[in-house]
LOVO-817113 format. One line per 3 residues: number of its first residue (from 1); their letters; for each residue z, x, y of N, C-alpha, C, O, CB. Coordinates in steps of 0.1 Angstrom, whole numbers, plus 5000, padded with zeros to 4 digits. Each point is the difference from the previous one (the first is absolute). Glycine has a CB too. Layout:
N
NUM	A	Z X Y Z X Y Z X Y Z X Y Z X Y  ...
% end
This chain:
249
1	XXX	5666 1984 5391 4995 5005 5012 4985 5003 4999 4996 5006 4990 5027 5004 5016  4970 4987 5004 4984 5001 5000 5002 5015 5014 5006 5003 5011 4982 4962 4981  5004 5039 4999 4991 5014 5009 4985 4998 5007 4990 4996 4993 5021 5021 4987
4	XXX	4988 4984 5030 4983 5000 5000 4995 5015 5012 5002 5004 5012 4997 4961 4983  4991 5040 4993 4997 5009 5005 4985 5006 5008 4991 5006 4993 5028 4992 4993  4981 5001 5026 4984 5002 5004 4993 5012 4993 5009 5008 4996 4996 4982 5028
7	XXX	4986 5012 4974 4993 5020 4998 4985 4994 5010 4997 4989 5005 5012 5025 4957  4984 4997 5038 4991 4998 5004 4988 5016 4992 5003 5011 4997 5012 4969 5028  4970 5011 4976 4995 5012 4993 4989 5010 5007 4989 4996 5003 5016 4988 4979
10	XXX	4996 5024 5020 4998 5020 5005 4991 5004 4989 4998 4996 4988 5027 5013 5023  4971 5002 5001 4992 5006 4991 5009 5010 4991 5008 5007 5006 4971 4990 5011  5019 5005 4969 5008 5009 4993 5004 5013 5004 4992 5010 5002 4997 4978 4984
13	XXX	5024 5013 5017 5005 5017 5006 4993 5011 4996 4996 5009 5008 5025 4985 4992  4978 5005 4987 4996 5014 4995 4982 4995 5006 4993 5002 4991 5030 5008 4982  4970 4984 5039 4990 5004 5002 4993 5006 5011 5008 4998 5010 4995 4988 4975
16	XXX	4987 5019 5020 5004 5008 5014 4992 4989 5006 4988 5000 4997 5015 5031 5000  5001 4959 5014 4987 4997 5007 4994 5009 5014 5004 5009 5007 5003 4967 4982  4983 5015 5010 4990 5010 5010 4995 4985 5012 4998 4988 4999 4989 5035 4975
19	XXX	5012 4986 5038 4999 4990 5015 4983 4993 4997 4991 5005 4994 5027 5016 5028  4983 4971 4982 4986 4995 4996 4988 5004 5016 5004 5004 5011 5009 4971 4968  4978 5024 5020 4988 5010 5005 5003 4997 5018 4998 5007 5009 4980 4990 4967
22	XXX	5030 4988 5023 4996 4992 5013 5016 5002 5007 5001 4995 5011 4977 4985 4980  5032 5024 5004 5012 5007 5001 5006 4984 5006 5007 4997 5010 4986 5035 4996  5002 4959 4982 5005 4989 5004 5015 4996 4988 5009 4993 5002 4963 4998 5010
25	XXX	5026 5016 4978 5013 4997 4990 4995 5017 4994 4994 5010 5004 5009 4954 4988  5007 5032 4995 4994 5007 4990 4992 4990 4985 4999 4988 5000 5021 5032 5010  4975 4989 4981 4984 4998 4994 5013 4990 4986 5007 5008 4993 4964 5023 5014
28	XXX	5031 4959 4993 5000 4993 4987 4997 4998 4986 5007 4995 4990 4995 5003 5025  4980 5008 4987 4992 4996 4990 5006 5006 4990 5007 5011 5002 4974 4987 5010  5018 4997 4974 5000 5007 4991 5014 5009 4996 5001 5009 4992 4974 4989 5014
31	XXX	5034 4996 5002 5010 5012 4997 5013 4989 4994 5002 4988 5002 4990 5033 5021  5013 4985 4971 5013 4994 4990 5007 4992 5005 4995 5002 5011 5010 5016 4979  5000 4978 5011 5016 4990 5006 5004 4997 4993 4995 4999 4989 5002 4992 5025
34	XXX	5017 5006 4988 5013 5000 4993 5011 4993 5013 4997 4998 5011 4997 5027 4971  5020 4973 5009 5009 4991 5002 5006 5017 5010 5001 5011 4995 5001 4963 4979  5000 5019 5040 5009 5010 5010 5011 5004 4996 5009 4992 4999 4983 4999 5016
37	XXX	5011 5024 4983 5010 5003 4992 5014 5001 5007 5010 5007 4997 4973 5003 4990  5016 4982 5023 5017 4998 5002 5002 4984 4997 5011 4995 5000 4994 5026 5023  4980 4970 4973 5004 4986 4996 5003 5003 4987 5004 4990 4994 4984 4996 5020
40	XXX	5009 5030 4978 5003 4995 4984 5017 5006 5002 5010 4997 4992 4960 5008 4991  5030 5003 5027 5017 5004 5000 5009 4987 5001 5010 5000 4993 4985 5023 5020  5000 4965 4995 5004 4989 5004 5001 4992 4989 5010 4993 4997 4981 5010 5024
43	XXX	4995 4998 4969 5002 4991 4993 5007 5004 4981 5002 4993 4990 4976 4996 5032  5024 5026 4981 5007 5006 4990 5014 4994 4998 5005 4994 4990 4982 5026 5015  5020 4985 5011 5013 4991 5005 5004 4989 4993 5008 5000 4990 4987 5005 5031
46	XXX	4999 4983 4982 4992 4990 4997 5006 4995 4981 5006 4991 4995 4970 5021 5026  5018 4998 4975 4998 4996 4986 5015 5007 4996 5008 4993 4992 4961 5008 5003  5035 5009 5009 5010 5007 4997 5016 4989 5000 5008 4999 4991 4975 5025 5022
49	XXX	5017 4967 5004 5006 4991 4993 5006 4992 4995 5011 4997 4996 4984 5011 5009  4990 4986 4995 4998 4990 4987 5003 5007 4986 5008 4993 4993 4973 4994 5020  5015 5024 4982 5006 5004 4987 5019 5000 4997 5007 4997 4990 4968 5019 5013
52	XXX	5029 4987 5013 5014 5001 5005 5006 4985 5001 5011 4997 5005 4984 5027 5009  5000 4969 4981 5002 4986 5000 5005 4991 5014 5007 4990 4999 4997 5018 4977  4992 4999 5038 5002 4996 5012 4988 4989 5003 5003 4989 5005 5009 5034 5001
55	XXX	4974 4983 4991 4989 4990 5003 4997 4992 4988 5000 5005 4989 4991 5010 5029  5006 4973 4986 4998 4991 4989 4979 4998 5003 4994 5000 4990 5041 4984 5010  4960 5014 5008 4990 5004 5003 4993 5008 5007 5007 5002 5010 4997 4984 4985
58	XXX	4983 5023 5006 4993 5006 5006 4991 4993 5005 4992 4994 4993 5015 5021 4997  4991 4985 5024 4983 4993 5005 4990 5009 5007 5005 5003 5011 5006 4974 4993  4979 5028 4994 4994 5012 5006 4988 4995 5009 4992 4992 4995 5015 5025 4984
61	XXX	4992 4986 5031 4987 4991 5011 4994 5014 5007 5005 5011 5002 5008 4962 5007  4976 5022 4993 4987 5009 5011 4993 4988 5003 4998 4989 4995 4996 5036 4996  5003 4985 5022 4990 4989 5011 4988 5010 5000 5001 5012 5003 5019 4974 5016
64	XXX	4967 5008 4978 4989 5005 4999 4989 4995 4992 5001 4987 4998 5013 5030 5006  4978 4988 4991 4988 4994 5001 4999 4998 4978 5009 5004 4994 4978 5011 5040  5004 4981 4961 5001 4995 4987 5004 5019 4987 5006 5001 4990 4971 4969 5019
67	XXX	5017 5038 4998 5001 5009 4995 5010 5005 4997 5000 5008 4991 4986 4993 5016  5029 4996 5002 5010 5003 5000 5015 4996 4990 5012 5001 4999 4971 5001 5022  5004 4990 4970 5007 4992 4988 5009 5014 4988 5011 5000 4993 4964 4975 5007
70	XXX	5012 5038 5005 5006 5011 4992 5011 5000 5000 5008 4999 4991 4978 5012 5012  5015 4991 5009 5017 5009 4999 5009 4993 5002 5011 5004 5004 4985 5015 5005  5004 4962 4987 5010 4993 5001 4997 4997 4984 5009 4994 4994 4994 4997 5034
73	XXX	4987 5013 4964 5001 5001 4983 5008 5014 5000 5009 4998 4992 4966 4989 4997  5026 5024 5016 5010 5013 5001 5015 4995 4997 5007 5001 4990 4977 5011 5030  5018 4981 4992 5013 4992 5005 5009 4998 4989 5012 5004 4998 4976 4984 5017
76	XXX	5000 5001 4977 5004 4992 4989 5004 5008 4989 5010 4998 4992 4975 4985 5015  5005 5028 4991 5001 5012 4989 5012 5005 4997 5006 5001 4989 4975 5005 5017  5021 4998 5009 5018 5006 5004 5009 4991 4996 5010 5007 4997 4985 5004 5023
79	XXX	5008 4975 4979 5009 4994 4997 5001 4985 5014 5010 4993 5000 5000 5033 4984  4979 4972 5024 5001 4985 5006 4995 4991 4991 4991 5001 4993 5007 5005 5029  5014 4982 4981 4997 4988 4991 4986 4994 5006 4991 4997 4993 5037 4998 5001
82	XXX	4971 5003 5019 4989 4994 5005 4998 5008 5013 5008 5008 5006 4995 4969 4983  4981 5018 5013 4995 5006 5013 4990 4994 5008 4993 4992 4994 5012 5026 4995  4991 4984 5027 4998 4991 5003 4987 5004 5010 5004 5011 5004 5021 4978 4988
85	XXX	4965 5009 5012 4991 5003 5007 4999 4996 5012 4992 4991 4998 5002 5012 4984  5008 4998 5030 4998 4993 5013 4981 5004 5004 4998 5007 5010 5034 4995 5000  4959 4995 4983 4990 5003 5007 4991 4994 5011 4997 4989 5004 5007 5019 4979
88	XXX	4993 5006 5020 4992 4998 5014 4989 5013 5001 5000 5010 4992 5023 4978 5022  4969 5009 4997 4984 5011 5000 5011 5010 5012 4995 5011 5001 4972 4969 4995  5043 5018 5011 5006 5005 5014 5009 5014 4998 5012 5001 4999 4990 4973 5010
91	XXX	4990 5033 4992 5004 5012 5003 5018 4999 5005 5004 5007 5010 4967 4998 4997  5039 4985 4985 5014 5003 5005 5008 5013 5004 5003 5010 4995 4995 4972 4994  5004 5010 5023 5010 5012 5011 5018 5001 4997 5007 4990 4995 4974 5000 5029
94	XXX	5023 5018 4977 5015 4997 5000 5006 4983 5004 5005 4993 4992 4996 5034 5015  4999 4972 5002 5004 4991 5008 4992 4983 4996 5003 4988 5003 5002 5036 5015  4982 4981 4973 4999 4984 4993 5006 5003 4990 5009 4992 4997 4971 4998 5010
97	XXX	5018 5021 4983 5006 5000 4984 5018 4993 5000 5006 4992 4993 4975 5035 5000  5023 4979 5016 5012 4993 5003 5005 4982 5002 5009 4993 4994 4988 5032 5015  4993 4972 5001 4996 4985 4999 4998 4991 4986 5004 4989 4997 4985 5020 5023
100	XXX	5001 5001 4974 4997 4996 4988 5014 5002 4988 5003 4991 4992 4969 5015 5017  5035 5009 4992 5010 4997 4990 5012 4989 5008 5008 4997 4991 4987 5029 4995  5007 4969 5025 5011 4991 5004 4994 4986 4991 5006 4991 4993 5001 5021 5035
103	XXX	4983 4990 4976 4996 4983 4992 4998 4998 4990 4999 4989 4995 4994 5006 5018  5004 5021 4979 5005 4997 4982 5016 5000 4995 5004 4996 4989 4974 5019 5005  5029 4989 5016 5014 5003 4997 5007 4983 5003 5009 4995 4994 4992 5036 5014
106	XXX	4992 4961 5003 5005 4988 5001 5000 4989 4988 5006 4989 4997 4988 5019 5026  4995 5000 4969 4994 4993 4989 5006 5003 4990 5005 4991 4994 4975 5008 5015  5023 5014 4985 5003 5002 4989 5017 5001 5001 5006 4998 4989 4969 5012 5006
109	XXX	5036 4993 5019 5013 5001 4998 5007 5016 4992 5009 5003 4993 4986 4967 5006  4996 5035 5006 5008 5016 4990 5012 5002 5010 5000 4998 5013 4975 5019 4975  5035 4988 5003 5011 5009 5004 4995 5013 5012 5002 5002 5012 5009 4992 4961
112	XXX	4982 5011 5018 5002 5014 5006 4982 5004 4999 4992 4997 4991 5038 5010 4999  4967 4998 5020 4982 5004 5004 5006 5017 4994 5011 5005 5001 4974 4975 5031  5001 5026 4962 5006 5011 5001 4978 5008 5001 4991 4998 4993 5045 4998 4989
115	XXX	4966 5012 5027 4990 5010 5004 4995 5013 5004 5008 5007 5007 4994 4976 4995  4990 5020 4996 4997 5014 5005 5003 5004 5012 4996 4992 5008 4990 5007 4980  5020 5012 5018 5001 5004 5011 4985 4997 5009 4998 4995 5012 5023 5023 4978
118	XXX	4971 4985 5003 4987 5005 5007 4989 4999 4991 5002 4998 4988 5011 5018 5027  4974 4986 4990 4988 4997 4990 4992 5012 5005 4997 5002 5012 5002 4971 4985  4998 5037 4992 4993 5013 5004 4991 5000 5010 4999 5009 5008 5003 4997 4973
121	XXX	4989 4981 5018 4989 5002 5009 4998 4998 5012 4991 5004 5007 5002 4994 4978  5017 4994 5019 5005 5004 5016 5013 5003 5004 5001 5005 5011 4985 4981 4993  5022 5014 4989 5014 5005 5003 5006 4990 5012 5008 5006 5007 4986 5022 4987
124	XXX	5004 4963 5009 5007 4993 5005 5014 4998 5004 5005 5002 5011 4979 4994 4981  5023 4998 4993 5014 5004 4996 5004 4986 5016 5007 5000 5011 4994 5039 4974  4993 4953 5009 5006 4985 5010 4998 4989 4996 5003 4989 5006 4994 5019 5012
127	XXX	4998 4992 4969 4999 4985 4995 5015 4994 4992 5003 4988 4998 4967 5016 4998  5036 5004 5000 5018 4993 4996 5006 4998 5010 5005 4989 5001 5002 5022 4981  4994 4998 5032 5010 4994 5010 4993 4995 5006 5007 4995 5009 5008 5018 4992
130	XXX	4972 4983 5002 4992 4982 5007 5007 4990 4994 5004 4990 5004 4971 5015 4998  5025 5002 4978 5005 4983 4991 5014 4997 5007 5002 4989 5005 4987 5015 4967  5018 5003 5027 5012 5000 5003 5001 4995 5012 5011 4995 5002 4994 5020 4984
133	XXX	4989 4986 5022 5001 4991 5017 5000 4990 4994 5010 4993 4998 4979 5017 5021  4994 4987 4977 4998 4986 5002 5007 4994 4994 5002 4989 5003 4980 5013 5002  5026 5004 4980 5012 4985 4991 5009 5002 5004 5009 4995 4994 4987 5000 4984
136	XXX	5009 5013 5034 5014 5000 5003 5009 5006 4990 5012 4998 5001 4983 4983 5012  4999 5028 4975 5008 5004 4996 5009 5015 4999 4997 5007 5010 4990 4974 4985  5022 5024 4997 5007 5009 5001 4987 5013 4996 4988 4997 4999 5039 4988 4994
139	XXX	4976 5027 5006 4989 5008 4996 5004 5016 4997 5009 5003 5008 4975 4980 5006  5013 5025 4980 5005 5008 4998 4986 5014 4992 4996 5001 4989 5030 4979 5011  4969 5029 5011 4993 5010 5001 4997 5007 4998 5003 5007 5010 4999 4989 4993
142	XXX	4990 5012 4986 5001 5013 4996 5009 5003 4987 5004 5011 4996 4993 4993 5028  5005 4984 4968 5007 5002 4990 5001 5010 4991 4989 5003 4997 5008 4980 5007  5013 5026 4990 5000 5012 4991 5008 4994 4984 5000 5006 4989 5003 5014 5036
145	XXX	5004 4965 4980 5005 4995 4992 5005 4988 5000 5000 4995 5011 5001 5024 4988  5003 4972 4991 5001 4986 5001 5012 4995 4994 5004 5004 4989 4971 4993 5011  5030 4996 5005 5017 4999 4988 4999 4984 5006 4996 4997 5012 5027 5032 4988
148	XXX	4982 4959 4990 4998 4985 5004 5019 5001 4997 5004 5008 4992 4963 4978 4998  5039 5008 5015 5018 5003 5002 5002 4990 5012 4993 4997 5010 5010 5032 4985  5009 4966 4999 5010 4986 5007 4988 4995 5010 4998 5000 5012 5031 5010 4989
151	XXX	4963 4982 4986 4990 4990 5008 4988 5006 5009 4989 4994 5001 5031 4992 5000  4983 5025 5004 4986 5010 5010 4994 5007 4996 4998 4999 4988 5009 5002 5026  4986 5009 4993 4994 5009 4994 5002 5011 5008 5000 4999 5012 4984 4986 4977
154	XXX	5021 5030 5003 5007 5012 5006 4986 5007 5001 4992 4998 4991 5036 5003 4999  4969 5008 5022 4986 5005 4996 5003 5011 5009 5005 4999 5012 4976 4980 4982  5015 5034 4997 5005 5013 5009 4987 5000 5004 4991 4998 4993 5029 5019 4996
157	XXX	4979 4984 5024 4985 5013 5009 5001 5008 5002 5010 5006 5003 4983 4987 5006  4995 5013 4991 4999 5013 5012 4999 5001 5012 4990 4995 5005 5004 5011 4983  5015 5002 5020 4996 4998 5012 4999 5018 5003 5004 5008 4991 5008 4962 5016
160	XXX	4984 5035 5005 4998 5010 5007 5013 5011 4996 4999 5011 4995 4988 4973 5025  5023 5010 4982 5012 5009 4999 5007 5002 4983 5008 5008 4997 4997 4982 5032  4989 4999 4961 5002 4999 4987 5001 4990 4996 4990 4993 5001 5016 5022 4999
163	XXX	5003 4980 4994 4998 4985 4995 5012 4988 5004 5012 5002 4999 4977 5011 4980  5007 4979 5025 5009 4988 5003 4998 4984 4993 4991 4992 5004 5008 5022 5017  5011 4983 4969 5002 4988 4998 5005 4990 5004 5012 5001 5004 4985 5009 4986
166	XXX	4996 4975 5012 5002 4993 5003 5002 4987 4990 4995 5000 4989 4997 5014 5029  5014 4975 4988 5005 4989 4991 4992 4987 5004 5005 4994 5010 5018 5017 4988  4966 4982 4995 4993 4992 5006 5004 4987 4992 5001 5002 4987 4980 5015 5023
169	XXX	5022 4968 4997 5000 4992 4996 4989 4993 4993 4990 5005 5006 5025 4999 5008  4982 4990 4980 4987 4993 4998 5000 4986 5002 5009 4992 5001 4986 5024 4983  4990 4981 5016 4992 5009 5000 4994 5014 5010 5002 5003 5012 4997 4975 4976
172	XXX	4994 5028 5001 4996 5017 5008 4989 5003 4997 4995 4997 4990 5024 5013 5010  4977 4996 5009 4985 5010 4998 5003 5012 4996 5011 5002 5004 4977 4989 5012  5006 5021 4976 5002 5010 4999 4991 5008 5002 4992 4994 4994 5021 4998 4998
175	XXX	4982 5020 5011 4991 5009 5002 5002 5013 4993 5010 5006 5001 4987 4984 5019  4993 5014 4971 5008 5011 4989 4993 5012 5005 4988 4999 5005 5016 4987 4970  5000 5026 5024 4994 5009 5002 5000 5010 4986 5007 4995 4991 4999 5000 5035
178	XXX	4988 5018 4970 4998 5009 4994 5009 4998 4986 4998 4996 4989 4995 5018 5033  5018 4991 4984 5013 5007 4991 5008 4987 4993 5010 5002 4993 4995 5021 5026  4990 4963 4984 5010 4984 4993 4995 5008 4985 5010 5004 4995 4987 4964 5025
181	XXX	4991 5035 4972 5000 4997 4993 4980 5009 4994 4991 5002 5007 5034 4975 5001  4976 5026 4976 4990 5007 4999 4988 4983 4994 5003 4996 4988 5014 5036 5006  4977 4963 5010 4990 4990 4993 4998 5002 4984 4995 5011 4997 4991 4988 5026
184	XXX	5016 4995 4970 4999 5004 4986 4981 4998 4993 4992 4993 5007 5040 4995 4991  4965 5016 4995 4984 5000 4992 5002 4986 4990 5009 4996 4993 4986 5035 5005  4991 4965 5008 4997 4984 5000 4994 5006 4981 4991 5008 4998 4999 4976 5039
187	XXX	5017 5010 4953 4995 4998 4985 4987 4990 5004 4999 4995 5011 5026 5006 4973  4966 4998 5003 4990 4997 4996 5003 4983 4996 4994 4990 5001 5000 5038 4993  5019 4974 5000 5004 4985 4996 5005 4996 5013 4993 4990 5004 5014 5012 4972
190	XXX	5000 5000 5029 5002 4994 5013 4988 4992 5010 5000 4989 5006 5016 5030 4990  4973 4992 5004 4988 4997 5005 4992 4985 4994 4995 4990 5005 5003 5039 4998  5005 4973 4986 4993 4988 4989 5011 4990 5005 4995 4989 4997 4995 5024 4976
193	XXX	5017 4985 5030 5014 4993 4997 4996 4991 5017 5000 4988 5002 5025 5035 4978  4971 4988 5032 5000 4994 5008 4989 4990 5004 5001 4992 5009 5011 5026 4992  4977 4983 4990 4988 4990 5003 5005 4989 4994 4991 4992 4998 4989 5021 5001
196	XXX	5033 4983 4998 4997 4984 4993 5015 4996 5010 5006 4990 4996 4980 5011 4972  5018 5006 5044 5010 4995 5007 4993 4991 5013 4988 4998 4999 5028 5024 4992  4991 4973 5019 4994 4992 5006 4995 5006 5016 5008 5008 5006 5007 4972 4977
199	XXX	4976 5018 5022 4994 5006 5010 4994 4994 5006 4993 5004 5009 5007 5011 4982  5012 4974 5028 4992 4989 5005 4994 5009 5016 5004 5008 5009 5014 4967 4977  4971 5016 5011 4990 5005 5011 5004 4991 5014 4998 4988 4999 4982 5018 4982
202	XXX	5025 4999 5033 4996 4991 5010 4995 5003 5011 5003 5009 5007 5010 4983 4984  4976 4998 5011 4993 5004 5018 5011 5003 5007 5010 4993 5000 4970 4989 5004  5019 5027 5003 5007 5006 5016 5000 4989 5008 5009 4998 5009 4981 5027 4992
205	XXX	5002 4969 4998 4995 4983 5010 5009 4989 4997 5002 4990 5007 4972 5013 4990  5031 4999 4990 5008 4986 4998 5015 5000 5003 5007 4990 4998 4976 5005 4985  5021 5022 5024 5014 5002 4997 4999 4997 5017 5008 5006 5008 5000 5014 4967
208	XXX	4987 4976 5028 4995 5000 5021 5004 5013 5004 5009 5002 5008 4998 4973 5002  4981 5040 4983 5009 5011 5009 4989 5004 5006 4990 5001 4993 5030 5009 4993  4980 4993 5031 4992 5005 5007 4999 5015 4993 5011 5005 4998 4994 4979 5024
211	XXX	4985 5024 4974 4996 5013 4996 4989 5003 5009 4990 5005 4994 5018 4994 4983  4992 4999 5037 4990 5008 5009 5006 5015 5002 5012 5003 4998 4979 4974 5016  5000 5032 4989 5003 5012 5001 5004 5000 5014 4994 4995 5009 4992 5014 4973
214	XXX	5027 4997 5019 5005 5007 5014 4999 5013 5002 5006 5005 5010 5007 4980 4990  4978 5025 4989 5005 5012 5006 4982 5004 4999 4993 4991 4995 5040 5016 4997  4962 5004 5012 4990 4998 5001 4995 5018 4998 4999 5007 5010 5003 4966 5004
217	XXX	4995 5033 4972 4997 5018 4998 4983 5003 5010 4988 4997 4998 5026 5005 4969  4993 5003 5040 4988 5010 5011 4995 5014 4993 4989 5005 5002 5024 4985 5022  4995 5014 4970 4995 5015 4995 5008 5001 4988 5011 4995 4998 4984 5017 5024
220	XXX	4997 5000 4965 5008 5001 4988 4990 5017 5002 4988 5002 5001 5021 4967 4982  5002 5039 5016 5000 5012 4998 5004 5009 4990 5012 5001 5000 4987 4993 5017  4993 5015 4973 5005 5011 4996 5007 5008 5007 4997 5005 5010 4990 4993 4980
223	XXX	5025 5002 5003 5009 5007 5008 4998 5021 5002 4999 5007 4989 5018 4968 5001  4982 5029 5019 4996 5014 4999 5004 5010 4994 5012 5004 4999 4983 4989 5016  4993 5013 4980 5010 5014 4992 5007 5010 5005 5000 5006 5010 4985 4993 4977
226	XXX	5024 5003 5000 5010 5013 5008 4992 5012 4996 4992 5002 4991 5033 4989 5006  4979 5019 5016 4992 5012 5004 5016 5009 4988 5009 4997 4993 4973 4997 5042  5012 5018 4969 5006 5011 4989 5015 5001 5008 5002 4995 5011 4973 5022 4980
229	XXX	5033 4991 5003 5011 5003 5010 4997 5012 5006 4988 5003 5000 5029 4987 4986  4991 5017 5020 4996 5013 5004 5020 5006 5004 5010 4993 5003 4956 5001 5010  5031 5019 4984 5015 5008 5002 5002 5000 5011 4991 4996 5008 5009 5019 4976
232	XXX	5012 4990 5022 5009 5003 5014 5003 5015 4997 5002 5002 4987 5011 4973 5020  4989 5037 5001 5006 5009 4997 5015 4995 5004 5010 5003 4994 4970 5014 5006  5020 4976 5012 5016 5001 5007 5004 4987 5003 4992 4993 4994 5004 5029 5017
235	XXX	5014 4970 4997 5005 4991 5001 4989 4998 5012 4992 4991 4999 5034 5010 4988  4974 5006 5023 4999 4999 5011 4987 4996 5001 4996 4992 5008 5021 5021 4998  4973 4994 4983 4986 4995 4998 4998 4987 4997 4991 4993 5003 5004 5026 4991
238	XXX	5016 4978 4997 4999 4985 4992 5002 4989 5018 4994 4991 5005 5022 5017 4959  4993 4998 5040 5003 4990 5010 4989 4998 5012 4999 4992 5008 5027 5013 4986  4968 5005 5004 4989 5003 5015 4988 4991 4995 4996 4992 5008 5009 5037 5001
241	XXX	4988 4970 4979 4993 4997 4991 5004 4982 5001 4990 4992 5001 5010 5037 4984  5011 4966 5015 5003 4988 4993 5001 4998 5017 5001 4988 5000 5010 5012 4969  4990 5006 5045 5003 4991 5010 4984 5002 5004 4993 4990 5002 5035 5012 5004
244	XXX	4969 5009 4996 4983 5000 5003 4986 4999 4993 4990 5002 5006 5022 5010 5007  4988 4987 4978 4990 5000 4994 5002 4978 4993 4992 4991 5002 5007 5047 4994  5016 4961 4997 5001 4988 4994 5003 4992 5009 4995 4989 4998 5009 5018 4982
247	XXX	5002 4993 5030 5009 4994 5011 5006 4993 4997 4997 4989 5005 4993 5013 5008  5019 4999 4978 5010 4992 4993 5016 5002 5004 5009 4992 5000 4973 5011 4981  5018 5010 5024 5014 5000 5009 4999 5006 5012 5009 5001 5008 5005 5000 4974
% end
């Protein structure tokens, strides 16, 4: 069974960014990036079971620009056999990255796509269920857990009310959230081990995927600070307070 798993690369969590002067993005320069940590949750999965002797290969892809070779050498560190680069200068949107993984998946044939719920830096949380339109396939959201059983794939989620499993035929997409799994610490040998694995580069141009932008950021704001709390003596204050002053009820 072949796995293939998208990640994409962010600016490192543990960094704070800051709105840039023209409140057109935030400031890039100079700041860390790293592999999006629900693609290393994805791609932990991933390795986990291939060790479990379910996956016979790993294939790990991003769409982005040459820099982005990092965190598909990350990938490799973790345990993908190969990885694959769709590059382009295009600022990809949900809705092309998806384009773009249908037409690596037509190519490569994996069983099972498996991905991050979401990517810190926009929170989107829509590029697995686009994939899943566009291949027509089964899909399963929010993963907490993964079981491969009589041919499918059992995958508990989360939902609102607690957890619900479902039974997906394959092929499937999967979306992992938090709790599937802790990412394990990439060794030194591993790292060494990953520069001599194979890493193919392709134009965005040659897979025919339109990546014009459809969505278009008008404003990027610091979000505002919180003010102090302040006491109530009585209920009745809290409630006079929260309809006239907050107008909230």
């Amino acid at each position: 069974m072949k796995i293939l798993v998208p990640i994409k690369r962010v600016v490192d969590a543990n960094v704070r960014v800051r709105v840039k002067s023209d409140r057109s993005g935030v400031e890039l320069a100079n700041l860390k990036m790293a592999m999006n940590p629900f693609c290393e949750i994805a791609m932990e999965e991933a390795v986990r079971q291939q060790e479990a002797g379910t996956v016979k290969e790993i294939v790990a892809v991003t769409v982005g620009g040459a820099q982005c070779q990092d965190i598909l050498r990350t990938a490799l560190a973790m345990g993908a056999d190969r990885a694959i680069l769709v590059e382009t200068d295009v600022e990809a949107q949900p809705l092309g990255v998806a384009k773009v993984l249908r037409a690596v998946a037509d190519r490569e044939k994996p069983e099972v796509i498996i991905l991050g719920k979401q990517a810190i830096d926009d929170d989107n949380n829509q590029t697995g269920q686009m994939l899943a339109a566009l291949l027509g396939w089964a899909q399963g959201t929010f993963a907490s857990k993964l079981e491969f059983a009589g041919g499918g794939l059992r995958v508990t989620r989360e939902v609102d009310g607690g957890l619900e499993t479902l039974m997906l035929k394959l092929p499937a997409i999967v979306t992992t959230d938090l709790r599937l799994n802790e990412p394990r610490y990439v060794k030194l040998p591993n790292i060494m081990k990953a520069k001599k694995k194979p890493l193919d580069v392709i134009k965005a141009a040659d897979l025919g995927v339109d990546l014009t932008s459809r969505l278009k950021v008008l404003k990027v704001e610091e979000p505002p600070a919180r003010g102090g709390g302040i006491k109530v003596a009585s209920v009745q204050e809290l409630v006079h307070r929260l309809r006239n002053e907050r107008k909230v009820i």
